[in-house]
PDB file of the backbone (N, CA, C, O) and the ligand in Angstrom, with CONECT records:
HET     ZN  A 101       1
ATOM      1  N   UNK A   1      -7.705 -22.640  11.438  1.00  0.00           N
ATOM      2  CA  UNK A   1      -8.620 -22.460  10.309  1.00  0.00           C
ATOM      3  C   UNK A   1      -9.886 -21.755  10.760  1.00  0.00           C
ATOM      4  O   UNK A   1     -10.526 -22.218  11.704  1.00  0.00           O
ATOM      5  N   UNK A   2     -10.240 -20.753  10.184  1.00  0.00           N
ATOM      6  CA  UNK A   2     -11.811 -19.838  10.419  1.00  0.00           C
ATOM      7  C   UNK A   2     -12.441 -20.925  10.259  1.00  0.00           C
ATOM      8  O   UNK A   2     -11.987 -22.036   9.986  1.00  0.00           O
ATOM      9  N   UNK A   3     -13.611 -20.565  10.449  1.00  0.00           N
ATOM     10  CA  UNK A   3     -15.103 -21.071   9.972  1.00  0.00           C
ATOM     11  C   UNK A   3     -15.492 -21.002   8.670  1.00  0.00           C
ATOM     12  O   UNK A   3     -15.439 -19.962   8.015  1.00  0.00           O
ATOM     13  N   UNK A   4     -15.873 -22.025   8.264  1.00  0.00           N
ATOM     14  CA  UNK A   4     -16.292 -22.061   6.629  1.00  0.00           C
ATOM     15  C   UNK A   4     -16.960 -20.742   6.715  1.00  0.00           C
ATOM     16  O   UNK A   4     -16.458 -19.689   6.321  1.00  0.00           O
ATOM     17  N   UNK A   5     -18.401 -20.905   7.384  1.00  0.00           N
ATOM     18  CA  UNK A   5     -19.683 -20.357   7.240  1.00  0.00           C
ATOM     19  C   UNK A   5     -18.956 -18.629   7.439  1.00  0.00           C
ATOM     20  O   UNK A   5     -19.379 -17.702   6.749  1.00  0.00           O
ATOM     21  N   UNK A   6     -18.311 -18.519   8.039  1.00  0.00           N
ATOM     22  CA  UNK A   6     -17.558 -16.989   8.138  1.00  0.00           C
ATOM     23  C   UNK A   6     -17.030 -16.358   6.936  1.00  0.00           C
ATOM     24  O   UNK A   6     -16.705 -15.230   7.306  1.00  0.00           O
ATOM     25  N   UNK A   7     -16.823 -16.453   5.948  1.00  0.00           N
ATOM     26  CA  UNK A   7     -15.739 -16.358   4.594  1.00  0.00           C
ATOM     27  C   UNK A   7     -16.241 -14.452   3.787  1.00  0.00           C
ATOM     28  O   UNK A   7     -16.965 -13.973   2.915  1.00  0.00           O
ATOM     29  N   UNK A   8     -15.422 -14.092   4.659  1.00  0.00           N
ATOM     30  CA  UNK A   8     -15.933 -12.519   4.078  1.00  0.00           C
ATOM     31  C   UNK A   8     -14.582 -12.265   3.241  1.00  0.00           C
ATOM     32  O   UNK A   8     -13.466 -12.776   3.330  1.00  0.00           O
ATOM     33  N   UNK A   9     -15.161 -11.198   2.325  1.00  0.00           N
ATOM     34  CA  UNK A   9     -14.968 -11.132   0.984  1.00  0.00           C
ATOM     35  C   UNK A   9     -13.116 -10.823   1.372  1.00  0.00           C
ATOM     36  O   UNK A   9     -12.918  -9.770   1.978  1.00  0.00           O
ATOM     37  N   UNK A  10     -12.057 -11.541   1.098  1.00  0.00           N
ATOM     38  CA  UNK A  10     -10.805 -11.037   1.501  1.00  0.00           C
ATOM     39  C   UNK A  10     -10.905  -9.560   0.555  1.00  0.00           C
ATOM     40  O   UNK A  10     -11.552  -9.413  -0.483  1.00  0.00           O
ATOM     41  N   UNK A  11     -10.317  -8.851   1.045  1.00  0.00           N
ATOM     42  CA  UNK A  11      -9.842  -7.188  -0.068  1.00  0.00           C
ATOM     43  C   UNK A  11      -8.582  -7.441  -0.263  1.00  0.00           C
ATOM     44  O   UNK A  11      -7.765  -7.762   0.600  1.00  0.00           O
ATOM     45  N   UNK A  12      -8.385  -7.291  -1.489  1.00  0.00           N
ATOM     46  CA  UNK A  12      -7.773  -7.360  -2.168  1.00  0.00           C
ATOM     47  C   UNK A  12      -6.456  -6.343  -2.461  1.00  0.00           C
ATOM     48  O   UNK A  12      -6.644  -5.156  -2.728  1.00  0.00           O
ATOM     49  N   UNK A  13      -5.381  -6.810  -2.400  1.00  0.00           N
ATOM     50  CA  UNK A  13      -4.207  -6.059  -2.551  1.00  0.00           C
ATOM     51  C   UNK A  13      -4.177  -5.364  -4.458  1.00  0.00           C
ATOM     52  O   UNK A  13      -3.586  -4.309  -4.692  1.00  0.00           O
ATOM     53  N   UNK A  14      -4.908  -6.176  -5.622  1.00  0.00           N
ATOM     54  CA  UNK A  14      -4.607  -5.983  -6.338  1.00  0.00           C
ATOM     55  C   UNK A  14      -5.666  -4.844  -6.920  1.00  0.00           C
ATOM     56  O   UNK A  14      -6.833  -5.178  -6.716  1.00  0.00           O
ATOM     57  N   UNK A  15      -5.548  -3.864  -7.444  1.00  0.00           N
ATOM     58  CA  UNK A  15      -6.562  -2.343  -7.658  1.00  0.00           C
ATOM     59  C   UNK A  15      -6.496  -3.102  -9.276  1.00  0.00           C
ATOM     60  O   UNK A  15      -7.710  -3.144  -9.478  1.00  0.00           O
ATOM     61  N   UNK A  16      -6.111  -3.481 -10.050  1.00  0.00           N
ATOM     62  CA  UNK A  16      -5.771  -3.540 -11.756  1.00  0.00           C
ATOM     63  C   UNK A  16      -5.960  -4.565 -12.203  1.00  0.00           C
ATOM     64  O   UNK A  16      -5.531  -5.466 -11.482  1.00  0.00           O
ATOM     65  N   UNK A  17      -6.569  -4.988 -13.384  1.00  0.00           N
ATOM     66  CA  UNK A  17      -6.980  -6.295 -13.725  1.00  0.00           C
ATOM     67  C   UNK A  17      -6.424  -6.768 -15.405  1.00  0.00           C
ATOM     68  O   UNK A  17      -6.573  -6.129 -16.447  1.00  0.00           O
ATOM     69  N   UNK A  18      -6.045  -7.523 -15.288  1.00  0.00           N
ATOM     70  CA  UNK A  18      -4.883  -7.764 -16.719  1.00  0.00           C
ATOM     71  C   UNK A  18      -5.941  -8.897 -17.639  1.00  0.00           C
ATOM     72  O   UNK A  18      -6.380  -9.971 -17.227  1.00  0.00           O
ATOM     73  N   UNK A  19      -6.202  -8.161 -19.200  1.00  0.00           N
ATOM     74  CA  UNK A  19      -7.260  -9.252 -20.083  1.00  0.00           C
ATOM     75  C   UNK A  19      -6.671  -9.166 -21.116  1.00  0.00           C
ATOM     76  O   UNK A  19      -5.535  -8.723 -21.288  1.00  0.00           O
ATOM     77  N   UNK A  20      -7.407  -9.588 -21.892  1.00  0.00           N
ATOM     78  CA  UNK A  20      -7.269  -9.406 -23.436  1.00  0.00           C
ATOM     79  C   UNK A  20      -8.277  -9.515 -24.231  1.00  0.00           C
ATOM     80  O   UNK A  20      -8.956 -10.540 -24.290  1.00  0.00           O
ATOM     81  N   UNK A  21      -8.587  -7.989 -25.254  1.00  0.00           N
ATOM     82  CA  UNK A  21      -9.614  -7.909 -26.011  1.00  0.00           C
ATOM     83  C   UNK A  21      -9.793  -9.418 -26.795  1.00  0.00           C
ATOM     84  O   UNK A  21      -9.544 -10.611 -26.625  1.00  0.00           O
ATOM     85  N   UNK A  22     -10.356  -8.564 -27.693  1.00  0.00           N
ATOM     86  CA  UNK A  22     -10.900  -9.954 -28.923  1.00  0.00           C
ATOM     87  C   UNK A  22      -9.911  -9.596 -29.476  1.00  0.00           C
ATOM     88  O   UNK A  22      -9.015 -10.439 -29.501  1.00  0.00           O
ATOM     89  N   UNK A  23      -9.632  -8.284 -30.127  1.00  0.00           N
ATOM     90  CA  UNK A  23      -8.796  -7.777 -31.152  1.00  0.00           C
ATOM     91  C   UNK A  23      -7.052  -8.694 -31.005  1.00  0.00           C
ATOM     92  O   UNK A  23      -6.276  -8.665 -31.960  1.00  0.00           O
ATOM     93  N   UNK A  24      -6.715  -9.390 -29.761  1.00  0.00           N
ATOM     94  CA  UNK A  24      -5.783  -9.592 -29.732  1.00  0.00           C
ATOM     95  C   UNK A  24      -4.733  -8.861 -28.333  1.00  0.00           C
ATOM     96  O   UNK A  24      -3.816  -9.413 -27.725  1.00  0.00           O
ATOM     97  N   UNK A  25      -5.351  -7.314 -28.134  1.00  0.00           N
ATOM     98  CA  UNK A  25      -4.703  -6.627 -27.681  1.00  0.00           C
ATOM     99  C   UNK A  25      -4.921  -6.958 -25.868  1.00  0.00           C
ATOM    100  O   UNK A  25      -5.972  -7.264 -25.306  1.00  0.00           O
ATOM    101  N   UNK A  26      -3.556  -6.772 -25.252  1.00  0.00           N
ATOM    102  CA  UNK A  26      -3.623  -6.582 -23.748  1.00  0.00           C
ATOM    103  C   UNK A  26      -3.895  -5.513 -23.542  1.00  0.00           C
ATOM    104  O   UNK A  26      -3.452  -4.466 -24.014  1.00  0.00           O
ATOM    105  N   UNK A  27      -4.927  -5.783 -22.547  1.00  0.00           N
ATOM    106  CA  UNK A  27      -5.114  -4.717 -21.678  1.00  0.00           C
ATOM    107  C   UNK A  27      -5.198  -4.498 -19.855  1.00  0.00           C
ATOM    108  O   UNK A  27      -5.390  -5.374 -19.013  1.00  0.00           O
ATOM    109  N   UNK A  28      -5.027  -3.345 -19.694  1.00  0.00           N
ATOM    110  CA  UNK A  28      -5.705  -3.512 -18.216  1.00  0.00           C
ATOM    111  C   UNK A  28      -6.374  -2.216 -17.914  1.00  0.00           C
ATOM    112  O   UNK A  28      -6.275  -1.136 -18.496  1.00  0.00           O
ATOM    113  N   UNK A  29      -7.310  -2.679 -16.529  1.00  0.00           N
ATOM    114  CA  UNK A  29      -8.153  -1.656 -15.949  1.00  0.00           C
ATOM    115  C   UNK A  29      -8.289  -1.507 -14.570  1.00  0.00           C
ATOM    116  O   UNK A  29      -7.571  -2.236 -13.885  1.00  0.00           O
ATOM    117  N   UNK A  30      -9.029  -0.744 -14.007  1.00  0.00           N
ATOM    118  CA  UNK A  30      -9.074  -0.878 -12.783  1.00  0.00           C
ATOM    119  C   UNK A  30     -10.167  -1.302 -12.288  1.00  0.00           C
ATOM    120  O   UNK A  30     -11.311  -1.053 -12.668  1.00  0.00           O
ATOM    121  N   UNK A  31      -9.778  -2.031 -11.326  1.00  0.00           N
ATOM    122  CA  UNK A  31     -11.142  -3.270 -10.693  1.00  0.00           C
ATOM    123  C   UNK A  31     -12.580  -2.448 -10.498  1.00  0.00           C
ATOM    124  O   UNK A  31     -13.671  -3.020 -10.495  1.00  0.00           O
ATOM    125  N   UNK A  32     -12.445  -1.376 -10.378  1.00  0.00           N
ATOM    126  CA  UNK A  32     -13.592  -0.677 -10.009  1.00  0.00           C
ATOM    127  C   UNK A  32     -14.556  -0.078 -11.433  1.00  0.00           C
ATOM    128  O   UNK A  32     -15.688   0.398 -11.346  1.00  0.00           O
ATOM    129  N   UNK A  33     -13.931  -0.218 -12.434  1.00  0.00           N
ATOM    130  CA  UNK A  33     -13.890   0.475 -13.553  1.00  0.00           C
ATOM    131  C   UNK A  33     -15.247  -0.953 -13.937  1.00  0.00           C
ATOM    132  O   UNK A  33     -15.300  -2.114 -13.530  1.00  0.00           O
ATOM    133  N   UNK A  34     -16.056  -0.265 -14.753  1.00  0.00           N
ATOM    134  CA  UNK A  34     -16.947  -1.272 -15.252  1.00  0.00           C
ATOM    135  C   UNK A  34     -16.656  -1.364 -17.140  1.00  0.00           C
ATOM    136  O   UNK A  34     -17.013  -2.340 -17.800  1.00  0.00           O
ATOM    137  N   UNK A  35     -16.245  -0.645 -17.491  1.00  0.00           N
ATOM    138  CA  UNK A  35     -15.964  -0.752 -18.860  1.00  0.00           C
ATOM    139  C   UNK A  35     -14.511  -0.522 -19.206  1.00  0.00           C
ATOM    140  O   UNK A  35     -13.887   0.084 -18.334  1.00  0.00           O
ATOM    141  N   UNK A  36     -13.819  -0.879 -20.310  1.00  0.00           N
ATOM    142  CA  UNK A  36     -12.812  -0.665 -20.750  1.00  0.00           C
ATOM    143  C   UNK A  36     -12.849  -0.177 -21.799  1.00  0.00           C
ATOM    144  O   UNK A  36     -13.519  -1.010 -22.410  1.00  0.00           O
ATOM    145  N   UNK A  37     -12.533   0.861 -22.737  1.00  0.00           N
ATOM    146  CA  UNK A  37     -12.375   0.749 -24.674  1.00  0.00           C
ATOM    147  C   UNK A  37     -10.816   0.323 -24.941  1.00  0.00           C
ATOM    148  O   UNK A  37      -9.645   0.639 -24.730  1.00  0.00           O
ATOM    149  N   UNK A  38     -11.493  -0.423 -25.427  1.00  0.00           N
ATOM    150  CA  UNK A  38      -9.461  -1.053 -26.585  1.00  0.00           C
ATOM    151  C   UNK A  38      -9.650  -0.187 -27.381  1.00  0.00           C
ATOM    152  O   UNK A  38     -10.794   0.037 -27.777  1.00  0.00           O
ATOM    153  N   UNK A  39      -8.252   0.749 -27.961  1.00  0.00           N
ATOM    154  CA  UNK A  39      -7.871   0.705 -28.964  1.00  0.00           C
ATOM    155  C   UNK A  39      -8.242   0.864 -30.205  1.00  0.00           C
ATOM    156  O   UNK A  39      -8.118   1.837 -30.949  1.00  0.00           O
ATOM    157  N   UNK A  40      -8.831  -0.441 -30.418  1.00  0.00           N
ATOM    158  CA  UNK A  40      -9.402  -0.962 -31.462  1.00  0.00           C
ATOM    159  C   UNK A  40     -10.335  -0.797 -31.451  1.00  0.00           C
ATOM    160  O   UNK A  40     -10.965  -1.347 -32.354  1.00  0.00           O
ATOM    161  N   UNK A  41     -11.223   0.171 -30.323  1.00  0.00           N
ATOM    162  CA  UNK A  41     -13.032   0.687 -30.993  1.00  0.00           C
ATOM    163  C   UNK A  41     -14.262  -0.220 -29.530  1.00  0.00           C
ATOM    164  O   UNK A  41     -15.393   0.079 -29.148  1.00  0.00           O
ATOM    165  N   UNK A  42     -13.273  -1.382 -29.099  1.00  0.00           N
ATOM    166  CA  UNK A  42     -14.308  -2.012 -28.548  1.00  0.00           C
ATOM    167  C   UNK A  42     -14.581  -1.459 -27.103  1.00  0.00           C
ATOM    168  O   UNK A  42     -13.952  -0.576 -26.519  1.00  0.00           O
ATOM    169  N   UNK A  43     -15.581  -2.126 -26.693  1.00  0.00           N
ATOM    170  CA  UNK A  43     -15.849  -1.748 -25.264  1.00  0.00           C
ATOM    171  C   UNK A  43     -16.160  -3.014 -24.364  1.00  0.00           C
ATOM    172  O   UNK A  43     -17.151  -3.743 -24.405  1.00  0.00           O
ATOM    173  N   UNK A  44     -15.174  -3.074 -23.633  1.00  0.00           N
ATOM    174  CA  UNK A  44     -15.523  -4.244 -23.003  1.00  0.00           C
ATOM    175  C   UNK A  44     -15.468  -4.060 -21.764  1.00  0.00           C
ATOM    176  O   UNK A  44     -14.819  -3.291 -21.055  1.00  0.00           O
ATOM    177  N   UNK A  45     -16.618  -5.263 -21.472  1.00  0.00           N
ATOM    178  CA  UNK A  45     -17.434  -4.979 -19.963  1.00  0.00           C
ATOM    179  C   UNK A  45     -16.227  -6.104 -18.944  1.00  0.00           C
ATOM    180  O   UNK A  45     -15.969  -7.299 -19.087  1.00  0.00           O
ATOM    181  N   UNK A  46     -15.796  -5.258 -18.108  1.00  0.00           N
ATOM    182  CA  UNK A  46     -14.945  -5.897 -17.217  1.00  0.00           C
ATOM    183  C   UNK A  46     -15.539  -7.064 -16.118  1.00  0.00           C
ATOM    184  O   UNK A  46     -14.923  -7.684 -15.251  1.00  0.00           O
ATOM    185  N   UNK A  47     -16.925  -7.113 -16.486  1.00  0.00           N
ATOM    186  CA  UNK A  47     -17.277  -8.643 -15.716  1.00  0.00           C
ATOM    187  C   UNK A  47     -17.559  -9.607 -16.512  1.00  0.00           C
ATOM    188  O   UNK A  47     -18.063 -10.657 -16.114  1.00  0.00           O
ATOM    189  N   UNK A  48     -17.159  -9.275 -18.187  1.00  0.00           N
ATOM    190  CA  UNK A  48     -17.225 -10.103 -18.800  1.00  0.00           C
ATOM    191  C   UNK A  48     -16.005 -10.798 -18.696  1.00  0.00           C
ATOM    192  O   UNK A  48     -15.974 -11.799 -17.981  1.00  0.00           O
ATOM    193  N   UNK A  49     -14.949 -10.413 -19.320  1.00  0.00           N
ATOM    194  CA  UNK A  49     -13.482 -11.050 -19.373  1.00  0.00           C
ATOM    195  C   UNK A  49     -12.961 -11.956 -18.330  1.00  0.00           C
ATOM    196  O   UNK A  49     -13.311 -12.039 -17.153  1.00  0.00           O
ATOM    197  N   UNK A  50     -11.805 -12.811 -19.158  1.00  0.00           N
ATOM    198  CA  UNK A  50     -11.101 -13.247 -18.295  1.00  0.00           C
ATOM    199  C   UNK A  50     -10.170 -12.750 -17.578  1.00  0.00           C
ATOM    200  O   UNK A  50      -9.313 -12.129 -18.205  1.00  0.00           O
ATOM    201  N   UNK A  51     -10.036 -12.828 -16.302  1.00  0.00           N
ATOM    202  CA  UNK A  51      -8.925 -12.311 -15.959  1.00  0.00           C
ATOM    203  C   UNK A  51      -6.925 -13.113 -16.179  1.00  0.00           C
ATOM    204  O   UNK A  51      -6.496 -14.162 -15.699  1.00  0.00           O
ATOM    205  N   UNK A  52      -6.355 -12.316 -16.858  1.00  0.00           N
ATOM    206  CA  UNK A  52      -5.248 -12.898 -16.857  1.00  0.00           C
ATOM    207  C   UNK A  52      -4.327 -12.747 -15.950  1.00  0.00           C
ATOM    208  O   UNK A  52      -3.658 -13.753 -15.713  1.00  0.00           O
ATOM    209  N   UNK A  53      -4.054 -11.663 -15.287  1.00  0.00           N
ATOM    210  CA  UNK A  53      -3.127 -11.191 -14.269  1.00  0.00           C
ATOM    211  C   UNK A  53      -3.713 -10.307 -13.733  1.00  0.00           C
ATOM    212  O   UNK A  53      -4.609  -9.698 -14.317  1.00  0.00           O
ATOM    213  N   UNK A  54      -3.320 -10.018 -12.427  1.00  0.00           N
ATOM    214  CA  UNK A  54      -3.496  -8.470 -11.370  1.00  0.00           C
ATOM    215  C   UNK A  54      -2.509  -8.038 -11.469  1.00  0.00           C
ATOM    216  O   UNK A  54      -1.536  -8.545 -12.027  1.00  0.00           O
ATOM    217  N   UNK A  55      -2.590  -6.917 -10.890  1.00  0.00           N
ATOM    218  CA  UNK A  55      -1.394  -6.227 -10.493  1.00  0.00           C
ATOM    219  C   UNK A  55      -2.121  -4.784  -9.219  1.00  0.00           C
ATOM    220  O   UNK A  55      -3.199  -4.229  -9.004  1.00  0.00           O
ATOM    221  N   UNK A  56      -0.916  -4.753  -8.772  1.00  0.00           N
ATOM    222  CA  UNK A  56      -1.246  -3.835  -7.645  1.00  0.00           C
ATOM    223  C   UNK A  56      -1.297  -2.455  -8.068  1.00  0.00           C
ATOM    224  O   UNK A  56      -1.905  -1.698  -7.311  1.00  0.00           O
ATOM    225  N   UNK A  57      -0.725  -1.904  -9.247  1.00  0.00           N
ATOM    226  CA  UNK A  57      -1.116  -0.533  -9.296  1.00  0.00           C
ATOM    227  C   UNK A  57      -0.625  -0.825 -10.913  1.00  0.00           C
ATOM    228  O   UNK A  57      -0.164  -1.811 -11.488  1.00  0.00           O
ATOM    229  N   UNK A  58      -0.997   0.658 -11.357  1.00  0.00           N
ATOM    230  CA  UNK A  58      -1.037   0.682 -12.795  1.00  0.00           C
ATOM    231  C   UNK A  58      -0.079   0.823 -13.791  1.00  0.00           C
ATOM    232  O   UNK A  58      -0.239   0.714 -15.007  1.00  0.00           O
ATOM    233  N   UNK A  59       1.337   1.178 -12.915  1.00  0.00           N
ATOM    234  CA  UNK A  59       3.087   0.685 -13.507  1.00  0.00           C
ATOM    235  C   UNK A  59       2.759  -0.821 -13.586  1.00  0.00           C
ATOM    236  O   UNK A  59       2.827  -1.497 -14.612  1.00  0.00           O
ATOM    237  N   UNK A  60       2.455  -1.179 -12.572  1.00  0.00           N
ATOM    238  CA  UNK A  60       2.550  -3.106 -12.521  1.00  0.00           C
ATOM    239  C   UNK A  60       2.153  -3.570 -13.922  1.00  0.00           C
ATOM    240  O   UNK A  60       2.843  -4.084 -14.802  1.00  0.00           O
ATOM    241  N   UNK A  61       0.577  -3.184 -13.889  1.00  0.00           N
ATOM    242  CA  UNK A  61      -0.052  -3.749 -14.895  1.00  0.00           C
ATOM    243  C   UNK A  61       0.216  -3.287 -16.069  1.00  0.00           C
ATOM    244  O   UNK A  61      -0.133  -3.998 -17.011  1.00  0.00           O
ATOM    245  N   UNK A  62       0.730  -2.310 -16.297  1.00  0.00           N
ATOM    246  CA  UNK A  62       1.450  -1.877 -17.844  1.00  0.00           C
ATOM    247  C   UNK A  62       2.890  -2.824 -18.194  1.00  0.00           C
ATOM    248  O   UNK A  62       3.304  -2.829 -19.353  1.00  0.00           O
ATOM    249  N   UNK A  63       3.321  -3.296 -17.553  1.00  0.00           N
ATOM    250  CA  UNK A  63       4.490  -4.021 -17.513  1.00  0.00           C
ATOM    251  C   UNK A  63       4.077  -5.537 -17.711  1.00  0.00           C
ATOM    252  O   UNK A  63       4.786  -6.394 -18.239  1.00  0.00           O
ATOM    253  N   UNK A  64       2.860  -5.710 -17.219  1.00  0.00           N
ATOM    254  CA  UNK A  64       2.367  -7.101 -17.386  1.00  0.00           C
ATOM    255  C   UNK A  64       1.948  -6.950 -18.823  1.00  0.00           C
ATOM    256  O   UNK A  64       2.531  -7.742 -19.564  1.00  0.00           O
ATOM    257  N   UNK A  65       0.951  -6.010 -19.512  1.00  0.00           N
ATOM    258  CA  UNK A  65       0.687  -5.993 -20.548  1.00  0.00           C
ATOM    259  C   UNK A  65       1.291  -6.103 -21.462  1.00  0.00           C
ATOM    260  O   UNK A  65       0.753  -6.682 -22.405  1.00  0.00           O
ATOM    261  N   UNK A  66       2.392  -5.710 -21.587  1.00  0.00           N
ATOM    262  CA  UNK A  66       3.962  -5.459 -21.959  1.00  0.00           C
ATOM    263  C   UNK A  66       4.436  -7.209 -22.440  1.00  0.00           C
ATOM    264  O   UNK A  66       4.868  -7.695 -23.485  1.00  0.00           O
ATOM    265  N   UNK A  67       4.161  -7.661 -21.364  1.00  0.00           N
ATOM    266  CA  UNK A  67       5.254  -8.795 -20.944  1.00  0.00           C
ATOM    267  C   UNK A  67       3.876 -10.066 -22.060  1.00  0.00           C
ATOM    268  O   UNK A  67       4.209 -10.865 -22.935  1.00  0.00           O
ATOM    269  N   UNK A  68       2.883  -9.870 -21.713  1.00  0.00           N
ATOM    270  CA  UNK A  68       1.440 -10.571 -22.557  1.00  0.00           C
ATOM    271  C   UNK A  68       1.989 -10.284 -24.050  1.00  0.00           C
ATOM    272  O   UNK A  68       2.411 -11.224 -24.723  1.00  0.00           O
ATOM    273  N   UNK A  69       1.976  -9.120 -24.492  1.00  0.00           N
ATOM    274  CA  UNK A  69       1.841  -8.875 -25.427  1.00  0.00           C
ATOM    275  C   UNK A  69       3.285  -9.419 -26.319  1.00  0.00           C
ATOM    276  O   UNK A  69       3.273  -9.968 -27.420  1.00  0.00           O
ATOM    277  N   UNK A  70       4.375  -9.116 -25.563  1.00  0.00           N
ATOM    278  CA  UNK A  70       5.585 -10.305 -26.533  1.00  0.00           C
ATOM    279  C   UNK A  70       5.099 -11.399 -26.221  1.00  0.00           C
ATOM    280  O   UNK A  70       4.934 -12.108 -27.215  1.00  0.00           O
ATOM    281  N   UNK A  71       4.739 -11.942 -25.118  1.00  0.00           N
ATOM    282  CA  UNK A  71       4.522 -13.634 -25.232  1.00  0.00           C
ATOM    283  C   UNK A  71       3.188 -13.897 -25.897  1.00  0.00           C
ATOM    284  O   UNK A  71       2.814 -15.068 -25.964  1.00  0.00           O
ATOM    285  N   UNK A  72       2.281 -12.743 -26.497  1.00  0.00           N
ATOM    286  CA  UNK A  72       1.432 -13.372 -27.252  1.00  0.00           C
ATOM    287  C   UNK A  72       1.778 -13.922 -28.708  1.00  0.00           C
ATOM    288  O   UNK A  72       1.163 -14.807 -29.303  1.00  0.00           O
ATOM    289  N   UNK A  73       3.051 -13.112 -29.221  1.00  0.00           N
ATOM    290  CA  UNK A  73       3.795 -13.494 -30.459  1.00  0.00           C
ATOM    291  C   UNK A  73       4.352 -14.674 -30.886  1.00  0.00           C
ATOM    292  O   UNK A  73       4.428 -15.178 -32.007  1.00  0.00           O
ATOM    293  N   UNK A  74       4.774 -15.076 -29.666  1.00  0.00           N
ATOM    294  CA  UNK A  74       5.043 -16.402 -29.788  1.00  0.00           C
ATOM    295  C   UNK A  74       4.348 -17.612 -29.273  1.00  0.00           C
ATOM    296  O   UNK A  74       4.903 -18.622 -28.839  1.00  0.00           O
ATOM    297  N   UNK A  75       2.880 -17.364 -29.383  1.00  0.00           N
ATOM    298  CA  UNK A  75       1.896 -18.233 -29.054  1.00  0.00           C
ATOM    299  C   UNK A  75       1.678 -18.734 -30.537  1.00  0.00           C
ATOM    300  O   UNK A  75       1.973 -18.048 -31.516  1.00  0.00           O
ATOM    301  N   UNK A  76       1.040 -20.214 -30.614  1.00  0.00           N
ATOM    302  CA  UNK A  76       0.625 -20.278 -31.920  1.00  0.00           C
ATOM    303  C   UNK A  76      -0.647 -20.709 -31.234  1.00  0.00           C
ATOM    304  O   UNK A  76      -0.493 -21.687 -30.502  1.00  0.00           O
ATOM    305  N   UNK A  77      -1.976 -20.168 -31.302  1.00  0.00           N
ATOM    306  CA  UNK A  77      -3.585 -20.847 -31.021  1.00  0.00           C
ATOM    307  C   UNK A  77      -3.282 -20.657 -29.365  1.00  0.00           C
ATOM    308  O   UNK A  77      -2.347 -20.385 -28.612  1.00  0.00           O
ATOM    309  N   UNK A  78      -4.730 -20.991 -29.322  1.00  0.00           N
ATOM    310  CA  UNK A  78      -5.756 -20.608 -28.305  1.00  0.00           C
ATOM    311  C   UNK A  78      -5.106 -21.626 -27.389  1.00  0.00           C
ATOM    312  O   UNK A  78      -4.418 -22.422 -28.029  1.00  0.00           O
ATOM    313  N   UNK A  79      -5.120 -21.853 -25.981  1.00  0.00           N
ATOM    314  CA  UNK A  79      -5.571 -22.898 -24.955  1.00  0.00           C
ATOM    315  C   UNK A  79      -6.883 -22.375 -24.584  1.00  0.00           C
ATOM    316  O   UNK A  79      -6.924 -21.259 -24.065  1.00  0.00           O
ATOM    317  N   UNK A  80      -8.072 -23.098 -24.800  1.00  0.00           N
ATOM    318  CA  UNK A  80      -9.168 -22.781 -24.634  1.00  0.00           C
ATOM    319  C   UNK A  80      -9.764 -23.371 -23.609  1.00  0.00           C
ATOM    320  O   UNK A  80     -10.139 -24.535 -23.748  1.00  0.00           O
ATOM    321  N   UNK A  81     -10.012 -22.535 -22.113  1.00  0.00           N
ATOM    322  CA  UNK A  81      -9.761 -22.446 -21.003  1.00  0.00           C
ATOM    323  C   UNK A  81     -11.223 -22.526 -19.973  1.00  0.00           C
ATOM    324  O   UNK A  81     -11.402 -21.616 -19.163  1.00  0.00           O
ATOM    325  N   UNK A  82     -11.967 -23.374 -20.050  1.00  0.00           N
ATOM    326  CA  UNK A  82     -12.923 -23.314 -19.156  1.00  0.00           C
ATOM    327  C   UNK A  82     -12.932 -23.232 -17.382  1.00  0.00           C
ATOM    328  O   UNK A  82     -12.862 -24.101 -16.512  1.00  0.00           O
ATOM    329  N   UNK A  83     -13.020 -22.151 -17.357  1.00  0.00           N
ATOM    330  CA  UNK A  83     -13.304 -22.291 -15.558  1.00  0.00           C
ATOM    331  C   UNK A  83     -14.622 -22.271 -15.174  1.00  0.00           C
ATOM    332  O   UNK A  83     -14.918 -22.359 -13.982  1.00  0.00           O
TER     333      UNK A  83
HETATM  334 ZN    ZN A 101      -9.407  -4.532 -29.050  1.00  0.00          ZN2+
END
């Protein structure tokens, strides 16, 4: 085990970050990216959101979005999720 007091920032394998607007809609971006626009007009600030999934490159995360977006259909309501 390292040293607590040592804990540098691991880098990260994942470049893409998997959310979801307000509007409903999945999306993703890239970690470096400070804004996103949905779609739907909005602009959302990528240190606002939650993160739902990574993915390592931007096939990944289109496939995740993909995969969110049928299983959002068959969601009924929120799990409303404090971290
Ligand atoms: Zn939207």
């Amino acid at each position: 085990m390292p040293c607590c007091c040592l804990q540098p920032e691991i880098p990260s394998l994942f470049m893409f970050i998997v959310f979801r607007c307000g509007c409903g809609r999945h999306l993703y971006a890239r970690k470096d990216a400070k804004t996103r626009t949905c779609p739907c007009g909005k602009r959302i600030l990528l240190s606002k959101v939650r993160v739902l999934s990574q993915a390592e490159d931007a096939a990944a995360a289109g496939e995740m979005v993909r995969r969110l977006q049928m299983g959002s259909r068959e969601m009924t309501g929120f799990k409303p999720a404090h971290i």
